[in-house]
C-alpha positions as CSV (number, residue, x, y, z in Angstrom):
1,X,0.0,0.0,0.0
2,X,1.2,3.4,-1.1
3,X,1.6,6.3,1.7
4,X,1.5,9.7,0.8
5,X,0.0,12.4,3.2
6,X,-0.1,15.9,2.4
7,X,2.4,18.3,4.3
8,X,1.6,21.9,4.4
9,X,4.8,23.4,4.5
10,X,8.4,20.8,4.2
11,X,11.3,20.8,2.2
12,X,12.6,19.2,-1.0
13,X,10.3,15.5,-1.4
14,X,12.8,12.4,-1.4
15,X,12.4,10.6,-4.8
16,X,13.0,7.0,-3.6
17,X,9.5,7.3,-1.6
18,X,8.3,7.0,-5.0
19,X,11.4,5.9,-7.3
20,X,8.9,2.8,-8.8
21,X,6.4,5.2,-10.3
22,X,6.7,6.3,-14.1
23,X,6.2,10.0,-14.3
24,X,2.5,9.6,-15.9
25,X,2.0,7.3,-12.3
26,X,2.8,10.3,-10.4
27,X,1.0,12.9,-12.1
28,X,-1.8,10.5,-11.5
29,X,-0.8,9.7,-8.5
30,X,-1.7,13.4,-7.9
31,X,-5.2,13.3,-9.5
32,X,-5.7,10.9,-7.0
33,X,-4.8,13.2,-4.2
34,X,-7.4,16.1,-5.9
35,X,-9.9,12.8,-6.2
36,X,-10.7,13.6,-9.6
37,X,-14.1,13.0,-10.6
38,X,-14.9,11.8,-13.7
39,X,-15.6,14.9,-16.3
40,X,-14.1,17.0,-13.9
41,X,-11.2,19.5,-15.0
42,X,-8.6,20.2,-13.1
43,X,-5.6,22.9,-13.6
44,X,-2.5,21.4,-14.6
45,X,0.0,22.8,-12.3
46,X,-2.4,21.5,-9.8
47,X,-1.3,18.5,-10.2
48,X,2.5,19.7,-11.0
49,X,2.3,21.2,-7.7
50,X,1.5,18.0,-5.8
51,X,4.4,16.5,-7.6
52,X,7.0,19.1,-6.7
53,X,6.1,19.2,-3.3
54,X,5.5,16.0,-2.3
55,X,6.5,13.3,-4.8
56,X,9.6,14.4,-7.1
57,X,11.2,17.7,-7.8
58,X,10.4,17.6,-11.5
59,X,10.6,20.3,-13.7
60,X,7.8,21.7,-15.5
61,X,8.6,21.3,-18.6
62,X,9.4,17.6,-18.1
63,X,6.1,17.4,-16.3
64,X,4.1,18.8,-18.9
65,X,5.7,16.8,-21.4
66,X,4.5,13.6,-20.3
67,X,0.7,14.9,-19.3
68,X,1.2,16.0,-23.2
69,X,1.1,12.5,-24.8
70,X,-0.6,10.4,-22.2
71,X,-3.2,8.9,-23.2
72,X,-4.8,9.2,-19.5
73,X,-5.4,12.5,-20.0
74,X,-7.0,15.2,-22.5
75,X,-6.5,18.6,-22.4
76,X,-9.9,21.2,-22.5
77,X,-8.3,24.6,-22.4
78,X,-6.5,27.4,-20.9
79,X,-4.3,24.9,-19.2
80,X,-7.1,22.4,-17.9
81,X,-7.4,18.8,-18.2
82,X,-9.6,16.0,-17.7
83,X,-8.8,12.1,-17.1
84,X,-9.9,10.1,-19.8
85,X,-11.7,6.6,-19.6
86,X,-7.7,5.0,-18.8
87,X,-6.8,7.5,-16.4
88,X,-9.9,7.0,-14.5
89,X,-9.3,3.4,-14.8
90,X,-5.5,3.8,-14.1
91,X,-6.3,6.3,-10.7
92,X,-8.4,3.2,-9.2
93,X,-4.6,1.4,-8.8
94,X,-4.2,3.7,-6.0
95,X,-7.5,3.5,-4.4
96,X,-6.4,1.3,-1.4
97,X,-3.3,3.5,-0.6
98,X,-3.2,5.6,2.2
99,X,-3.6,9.4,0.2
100,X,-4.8,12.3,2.2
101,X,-7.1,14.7,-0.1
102,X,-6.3,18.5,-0.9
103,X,-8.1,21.1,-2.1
104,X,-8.3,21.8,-5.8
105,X,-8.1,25.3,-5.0
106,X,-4.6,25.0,-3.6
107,X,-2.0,27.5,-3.6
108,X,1.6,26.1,-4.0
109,X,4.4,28.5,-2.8
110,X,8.4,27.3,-3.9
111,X,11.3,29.0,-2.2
112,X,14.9,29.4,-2.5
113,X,17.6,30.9,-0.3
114,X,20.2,32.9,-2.0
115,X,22.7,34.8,0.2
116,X,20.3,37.1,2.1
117,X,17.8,37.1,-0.3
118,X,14.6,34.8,-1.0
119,X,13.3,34.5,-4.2
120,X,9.6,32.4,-4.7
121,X,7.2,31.3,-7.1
122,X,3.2,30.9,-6.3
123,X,1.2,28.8,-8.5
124,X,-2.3,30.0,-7.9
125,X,-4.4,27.7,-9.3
126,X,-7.6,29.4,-8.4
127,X,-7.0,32.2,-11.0
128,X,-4.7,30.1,-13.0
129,X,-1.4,32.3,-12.9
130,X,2.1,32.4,-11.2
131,X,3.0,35.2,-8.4
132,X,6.8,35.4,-8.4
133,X,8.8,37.5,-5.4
134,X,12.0,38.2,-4.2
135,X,11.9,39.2,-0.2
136,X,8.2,38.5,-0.2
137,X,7.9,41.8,-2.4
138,X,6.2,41.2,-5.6
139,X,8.0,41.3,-9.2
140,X,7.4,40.3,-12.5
141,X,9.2,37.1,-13.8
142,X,11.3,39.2,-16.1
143,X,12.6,41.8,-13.7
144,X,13.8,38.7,-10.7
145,X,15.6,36.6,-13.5
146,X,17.7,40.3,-14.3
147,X,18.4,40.1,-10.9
148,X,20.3,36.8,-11.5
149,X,22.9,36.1,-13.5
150,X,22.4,34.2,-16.0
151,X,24.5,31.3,-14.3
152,X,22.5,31.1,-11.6
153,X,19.6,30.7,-14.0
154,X,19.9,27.5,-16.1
155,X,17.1,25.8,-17.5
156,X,15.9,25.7,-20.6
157,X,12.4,27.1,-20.7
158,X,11.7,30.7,-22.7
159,X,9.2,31.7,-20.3
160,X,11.0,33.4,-17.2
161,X,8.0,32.1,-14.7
162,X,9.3,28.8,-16.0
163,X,12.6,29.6,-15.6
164,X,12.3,31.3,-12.6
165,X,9.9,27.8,-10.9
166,X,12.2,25.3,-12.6
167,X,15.7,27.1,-11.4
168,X,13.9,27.0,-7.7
169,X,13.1,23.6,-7.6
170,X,16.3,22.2,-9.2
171,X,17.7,21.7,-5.3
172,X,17.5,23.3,-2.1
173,X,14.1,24.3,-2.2
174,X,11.4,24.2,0.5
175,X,7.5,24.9,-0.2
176,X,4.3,25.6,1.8
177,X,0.8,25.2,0.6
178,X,-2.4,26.9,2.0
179,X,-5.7,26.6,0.4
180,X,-9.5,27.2,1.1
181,X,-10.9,23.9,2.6
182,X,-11.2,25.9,5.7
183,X,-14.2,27.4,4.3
184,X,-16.5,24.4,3.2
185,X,-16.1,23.5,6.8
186,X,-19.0,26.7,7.4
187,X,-22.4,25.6,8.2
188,X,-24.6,26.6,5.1
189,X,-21.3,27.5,2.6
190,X,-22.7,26.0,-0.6
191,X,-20.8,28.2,-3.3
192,X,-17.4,27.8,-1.9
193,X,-15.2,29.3,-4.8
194,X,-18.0,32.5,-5.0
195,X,-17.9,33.3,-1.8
196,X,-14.4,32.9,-0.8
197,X,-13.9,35.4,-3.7
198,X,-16.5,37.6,-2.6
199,X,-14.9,37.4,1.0
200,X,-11.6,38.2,-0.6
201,X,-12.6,41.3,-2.2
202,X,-14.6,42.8,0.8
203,X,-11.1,42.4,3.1
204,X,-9.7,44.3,0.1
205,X,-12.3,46.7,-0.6
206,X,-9.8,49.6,-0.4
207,X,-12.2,52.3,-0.1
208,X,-13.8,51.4,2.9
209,X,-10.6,49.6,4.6
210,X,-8.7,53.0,4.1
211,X,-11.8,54.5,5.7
212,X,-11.9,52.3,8.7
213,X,-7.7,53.3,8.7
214,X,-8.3,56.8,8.9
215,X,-10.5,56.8,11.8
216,X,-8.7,54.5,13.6
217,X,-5.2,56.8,13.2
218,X,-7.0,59.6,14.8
219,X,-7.2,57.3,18.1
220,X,-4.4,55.4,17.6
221,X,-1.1,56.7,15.2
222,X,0.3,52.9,15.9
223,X,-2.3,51.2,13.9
224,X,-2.2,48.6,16.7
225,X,-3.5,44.7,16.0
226,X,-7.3,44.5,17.9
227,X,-6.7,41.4,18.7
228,X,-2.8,40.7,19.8
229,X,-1.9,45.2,20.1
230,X,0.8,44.1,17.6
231,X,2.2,46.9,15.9
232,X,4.2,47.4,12.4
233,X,5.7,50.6,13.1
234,X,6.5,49.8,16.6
235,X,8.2,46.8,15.2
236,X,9.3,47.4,11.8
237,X,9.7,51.2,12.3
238,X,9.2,53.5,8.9
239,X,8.2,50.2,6.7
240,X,5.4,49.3,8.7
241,X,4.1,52.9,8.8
242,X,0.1,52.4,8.5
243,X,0.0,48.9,7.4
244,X,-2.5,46.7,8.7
245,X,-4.8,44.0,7.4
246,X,-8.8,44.1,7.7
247,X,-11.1,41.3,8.4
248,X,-14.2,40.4,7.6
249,X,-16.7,39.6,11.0
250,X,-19.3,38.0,9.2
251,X,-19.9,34.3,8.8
252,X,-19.0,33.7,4.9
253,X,-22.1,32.0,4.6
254,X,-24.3,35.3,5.5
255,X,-22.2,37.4,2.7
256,X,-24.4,38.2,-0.1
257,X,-23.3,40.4,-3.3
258,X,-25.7,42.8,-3.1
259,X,-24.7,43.2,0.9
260,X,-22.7,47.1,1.3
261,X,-20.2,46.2,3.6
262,X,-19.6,49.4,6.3
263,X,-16.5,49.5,8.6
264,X,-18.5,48.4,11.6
265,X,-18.1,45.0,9.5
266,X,-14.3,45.1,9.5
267,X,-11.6,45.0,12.4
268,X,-8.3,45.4,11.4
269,X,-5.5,43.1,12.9
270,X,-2.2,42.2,12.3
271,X,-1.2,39.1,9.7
272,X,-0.8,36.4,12.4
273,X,-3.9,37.2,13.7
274,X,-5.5,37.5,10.5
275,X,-4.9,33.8,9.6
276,X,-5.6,32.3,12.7
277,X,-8.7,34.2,12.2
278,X,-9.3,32.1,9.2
279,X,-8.0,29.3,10.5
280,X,-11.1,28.7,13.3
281,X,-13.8,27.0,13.2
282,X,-17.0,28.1,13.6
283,X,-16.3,31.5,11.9
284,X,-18.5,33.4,14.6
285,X,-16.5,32.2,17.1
286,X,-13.2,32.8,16.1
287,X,-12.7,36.2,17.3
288,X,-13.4,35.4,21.1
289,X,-11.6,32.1,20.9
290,X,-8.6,33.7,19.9
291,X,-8.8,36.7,22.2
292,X,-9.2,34.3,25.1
293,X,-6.5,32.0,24.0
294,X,-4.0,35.1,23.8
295,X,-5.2,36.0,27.2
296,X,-4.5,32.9,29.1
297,X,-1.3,32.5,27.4
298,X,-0.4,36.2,29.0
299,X,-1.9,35.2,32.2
300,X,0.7,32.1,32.4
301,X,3.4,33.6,32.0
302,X,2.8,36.4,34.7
C-alpha cells in the first residue's frame, strides 16, 4: 500500500519514496490526491504542484511533457485537463493507498535561499497564474531573473516564470501550501469558490478599509493589531508605517453580493492574527476564541 500524506509546508520531497512510479504514475498519483471525478477538470499545475512538493522535484517542462502525450489525460483549455476513460481506470490502482485529499483550489508557494535574499514562485491555481517574489515583495518574472545572473539561472524554458519555478526547484528548495478547505467547513457554505472570492474582495475593498484606517489613526497613530496590540511601526519602524490587514466579521455563509459592507463589518488586525482568524472553526466564534487564548497564554506567563 502506497503512503503519501499531504504536508503543508516541508522541504525538498525524497524521490526514492516514489522511485517505482513512471512519471504519468505520479502525475496521476496526484489526480488521486485532488480525487478527480470523472468529467471534472482540473488545472495542470495543480497537479505539477503535488508533484514538486511531495512526490519528485520535477521540472515543469518535463512534467508537462509527459501529461502532453498520455493517453490518460485530455487537455480542454487554458491549461485544464480531464482524465480520460484509462486515467480514470489507471487512478483506481491507488484507491487502497493511504492518500490524504487536498483542495483543488490549492496554492503552492516554492522557495529558494540565496545569500540574504529569497526569491519564490506561487502557482495560484484558483486564477490560474504564477505570483513570483524576491523578499516577499512582488515582481514580474522578467525583472527577478535580471536580478540573476544568468548562471544562476539554467534551465531551458523561454518563459521566465518557468525559468524562474524550474531554477527553484532544481535543489535546495522548500515549499508551503495553504488553500480554502477551511471554508467548506462553514455551516450553510454551498458556493465555496463564489464566496471565498466575494470574502476576498470585501477584506480588500480599499475604499472602505482606508476609511476604517483613517478613523482609527486619529485614536491610535500605531495602527495597533485589535486582537494581539501588535504593531508594524512599533516593530518594523518606517516600513510598517500604517499597514494593517482588515477582516471580515461575518460568517461567509451570511455574505451576499448585493450586501454594502460598512467599517463596523471590519476589524483590522495584524497578519498572524489574521490567519488564525481564518483558520477557526466556527467562523463566529473565532474572534473570542482567539482573544481568550492570547489571554491565558499572558496570564501564564505572569
Amino acid at each position: 500500500m502506497m503512503e503519501l500524506k499531504i504536508n503543508k509546508s516541508g522541504q525538498t520531497p525524497s524521490k526514492r519514496n516514489f522511485q517505482k512510479l513512471t512519471t504519468i504514475e505520479k502525475i496521476l498519483l496526484a489526480a488521486s490526491c485532488l480525487d478527480i471525478k470523472p468529467n471534472e477538470e482540473i488545472y495542470r499545475l495543480t497537479l505539477f504542484g503535488i508533484v514538486q512538493t511531495h512526490i519528485e522535484n520535477l521540472t515543469e517542462e518535463a512534467l508537462q511533457g509527459t501529461l502532453h502525450k498520455s493517453i490518460y489525460f485530455t487537455r480542454t483549455s487554458n491549461g485544464n485537463y480531464k482524465l480520460t476513460q484509462e486515467g480514470l481506470l489507471k487512478i483506481k490502482e491507488f484507491e487502497n493507498s493511504n492518500i490524504k485529499k487536498i483542495s483543488k483550489s490549492s496554492y503552492f508557494k516554492f522557495i529558494k535561499n540565496v545569500g540574504t535574499d529569497k526569491y519564490s514562485v506561487t502557482i495560484d491555481s484558483l486564477n490560474q497564474k504564477y505570483i513570483p517574489e524576491k523578499n516577499d515583495e512582488k515582481f514580474t518574472s522578467a525583472e527577478i531573473v535580471n536580478f540573476l545572473s544568468n548562471k544562476e539561472i539554467n534551465t531551458k524554458s523561454d518563459s521566465k516564470p518557468l525559468r524562474l519555478l524550474n531554477w527553484i526547484i532544481q535543489d535546495n528548495y522548500s515549499w508551503n501550501i495553504w488553500n480554502s478547505e477551511f471554508y467548506e467547513e462553514e455551516e450553510g457554505f454551498v458556493e465555496g469558490k463564489q464566496v471565498l472570492s466575494l470574502h476576498n474582495r470585501i477584506e480588500r475593498n480599499r475604499k472602505v478599509v482606508d476609511l476604517l484606517k483613517a478613523n482609527r489613526l486619529k485614536k491610535d497613530p500605531n495602527l495597533k493589531c485589535e486582537i494581539c496590540n501588535f504593531s508594524f511601526i512599533e516593530k518594523y519602524g518606517d516600513w510598517g508605517e500604517g499597514y494593517i490587514e482588515a477582516h471580515h466579521i461575518k460568517p461567509l455563509s451570511t455574505i451576499k453580493e448585493e450586501t454594502k459592507t460598512k467599517i463596523e463589518d471590519l476589524i483590522l488586525v495584524c497578519s498572524n492574527c489574521h490567519r488564525m482568524l481564518h483558520r477557526i472553526r466556527p467562523w463566529k466564534d473565532s474572534l473570542n476564541i482567539i482573544r481568550k487564548s492570547i489571554r491565558r497564554r499572558a496570564d501564564s506567563f505572569t
